[in-house]
Structure formats: structure tokens, C-alpha cells
N, C-alpha and C positions, 0 to 999 in steps of 0.2 A: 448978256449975249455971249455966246461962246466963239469965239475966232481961233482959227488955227492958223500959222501961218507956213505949216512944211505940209509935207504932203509922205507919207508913211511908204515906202518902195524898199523891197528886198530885207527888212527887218530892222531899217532905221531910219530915222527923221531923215529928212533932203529940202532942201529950197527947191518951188518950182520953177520949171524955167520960164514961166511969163509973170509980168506984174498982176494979171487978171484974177480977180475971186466971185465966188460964186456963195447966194443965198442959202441958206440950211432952212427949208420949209417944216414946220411942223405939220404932220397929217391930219394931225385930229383939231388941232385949232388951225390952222391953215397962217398961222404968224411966223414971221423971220425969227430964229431964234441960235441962227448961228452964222460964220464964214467962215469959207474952206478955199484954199488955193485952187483954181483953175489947173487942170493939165493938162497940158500942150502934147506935142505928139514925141518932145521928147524924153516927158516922161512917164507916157505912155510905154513907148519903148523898153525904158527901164524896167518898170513892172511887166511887162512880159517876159523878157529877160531873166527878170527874177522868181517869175514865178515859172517859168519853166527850168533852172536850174533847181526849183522846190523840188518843181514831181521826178527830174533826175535824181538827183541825190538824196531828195525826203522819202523817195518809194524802196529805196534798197532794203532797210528793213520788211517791207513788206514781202517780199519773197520769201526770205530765209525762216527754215525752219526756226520752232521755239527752242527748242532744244540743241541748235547748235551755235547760239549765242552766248559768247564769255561773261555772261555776266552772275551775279550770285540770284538768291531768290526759288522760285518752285524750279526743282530739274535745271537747275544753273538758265532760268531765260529770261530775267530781268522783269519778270510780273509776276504779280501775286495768282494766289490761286482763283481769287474772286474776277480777275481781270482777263484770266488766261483760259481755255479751253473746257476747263471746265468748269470754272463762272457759268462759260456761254452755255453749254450743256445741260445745266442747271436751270437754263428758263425756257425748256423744251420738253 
């Protein structure tokens, strides 16, 4: 059986904040086949917290043009051709 006993919030392990854990159901055989820490509401909390500082600071790149990022690669923008505009263009 697989037991966890953190709980994964804002991109690393944590203690939860209550003693309580919860069964890991398998769907297809319907057997206990794991445990995972309970989350309480305060770390709940934290993962909202953390995931909304994601779509803050993880969506910046998404605005900014390809081309006007420092990095090396196609047209200095840090992705390959296969990956970048015209990959995409390519299965159209």
C-alpha cells in the first residue's frame, strides 16, 4: 500500500495541518490501495494561495511576444521550431 504522509502545496512537500487521512480507492477493483493526508481548511488555503500566485506569475510569459524574449533558439525565443509557431502551423 502506498501512504503519503505530506500533502504537495505551491511546489513542495508540507505537513498537513490535521492528524486525519483519507483511503486511496482504486476504481477499477474498488480496493484500498493507498493513504493520503486529509486537508483541513488550512491547507486548503495555502493551495489556493499558491495556485493563484501560479496563474500570476506562470501567465506572464504567456502574453509576451515570441520574439521579444532574451533567450537563444529560433528568432532568439527560447523554442524550437517544432514547438513555436510554426510547428503549430504545420498541423493546419
Amino acid at each position: 500500500m502506498i501512504t503519503q504522509d505530506k500533502l504537495f502545496i505551491g511546489g513542495e512537500w508540507t505537513k498537513p495541518a490535521g492528524p486525519g487521512a483519507i483511503d486511496v480507492i482504486s476504481p477499477i477493483t474498488e480496493e484500498v490501495f493507498g493513504r493520503v493526508p486529509e486537508s483541513r481548511p488550512a491547507n486548503i488555503d495555502r493551495a489556493v494561495a499558491a495556485a493563484r500566485d501560479a496563474l500570476v506569475f506562470g501567465s506572464v510569459l504567456a502574453v509576451i511576444r515570441y520574439d521579444s524574449l532574451p533567450f537563444g533558439g529560433y528568432k532568439q525565443s527560447g523554442i524550437s521550431r517544432e514547438f513555436g509557431p510554426e510547428g503549430l502551423a504545420s498541423h493546419y
